[in-house]
N, C-alpha and C positions, 0 to 999 in steps of 0.2 A: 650605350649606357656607360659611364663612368664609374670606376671603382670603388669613389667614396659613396654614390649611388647605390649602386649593387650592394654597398657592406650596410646602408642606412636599410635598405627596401630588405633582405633579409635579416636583417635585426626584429624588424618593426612583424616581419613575418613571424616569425618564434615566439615572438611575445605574445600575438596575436593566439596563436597555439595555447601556448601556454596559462594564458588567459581561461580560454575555451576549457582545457584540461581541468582543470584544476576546480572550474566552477559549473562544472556539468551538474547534471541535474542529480538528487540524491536517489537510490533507488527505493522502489518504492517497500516499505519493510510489512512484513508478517507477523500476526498477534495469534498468540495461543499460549495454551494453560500455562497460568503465571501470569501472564502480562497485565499491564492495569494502565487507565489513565481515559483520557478524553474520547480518544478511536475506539476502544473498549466499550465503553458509555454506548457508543454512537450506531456500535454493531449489534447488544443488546438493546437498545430501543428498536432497531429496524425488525431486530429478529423478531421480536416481542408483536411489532404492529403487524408480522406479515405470521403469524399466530406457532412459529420455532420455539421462543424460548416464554417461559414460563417463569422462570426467577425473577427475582427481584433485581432491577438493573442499578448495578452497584460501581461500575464500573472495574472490575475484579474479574477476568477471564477463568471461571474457575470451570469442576466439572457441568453443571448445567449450562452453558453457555458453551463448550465444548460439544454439548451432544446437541445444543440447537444448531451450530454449525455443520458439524457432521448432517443433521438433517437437511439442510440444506442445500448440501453440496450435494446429498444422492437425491434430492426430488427434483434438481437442475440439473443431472448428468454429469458433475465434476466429481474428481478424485475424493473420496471423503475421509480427508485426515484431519478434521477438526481443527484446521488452519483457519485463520482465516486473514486474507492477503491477495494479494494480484490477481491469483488464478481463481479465487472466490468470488471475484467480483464480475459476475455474471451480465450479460446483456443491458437492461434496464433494471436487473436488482444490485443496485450499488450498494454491498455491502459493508464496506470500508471507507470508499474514498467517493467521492463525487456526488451527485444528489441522488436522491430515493430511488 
């Protein structure tokens, strides 16, 4: 292999890297009291149809949506910090992310 080789083939390496780095995937975020917006929405309506929350789905994480998550983090055996995120999203109940 020749040197001007070697210096192109690890260039194009690095970049390659650097590529990868920089546009990894975002991780995946956690919603609770306070948070609001569309995932909000998405986790009171689930909670709502699988009979947790009782509010009115406003999209607004407030306390009632807080203690339907806590509820269902202890009736599924997770930690119940009224998170709700990665570790909440249980088996086939997709609470946040993915389908029902």
């Amino acid at each position: 292999m020749n040197e001007h080789f070697r210096n192109n083939y690890f260039t194009a390496v690095r970049i390659c890297l650097l590529l990868l780095m920089t546009h990894a995937p975002a991780r995946a975020s956690s919603y609770s009291y306070g948070s609001s917006g569309q995932t909000v929405r998405t986790i009171q309506e689930r909670l709502s149809a699988w009979g947790y929350y009782t509010g009115k789905v406003d999209s607004i994480f407030g306390t009632l949506t807080r203690k339907a998550v806590t509820a269902f983090q202890k009736k599924n055996g997770l930690t119940p910090d009224g998170v709700a995120g990665p570790a909440t999203d249980y088996g086939d109940a997709k609470l946040c992310y993915g389908p029902q």
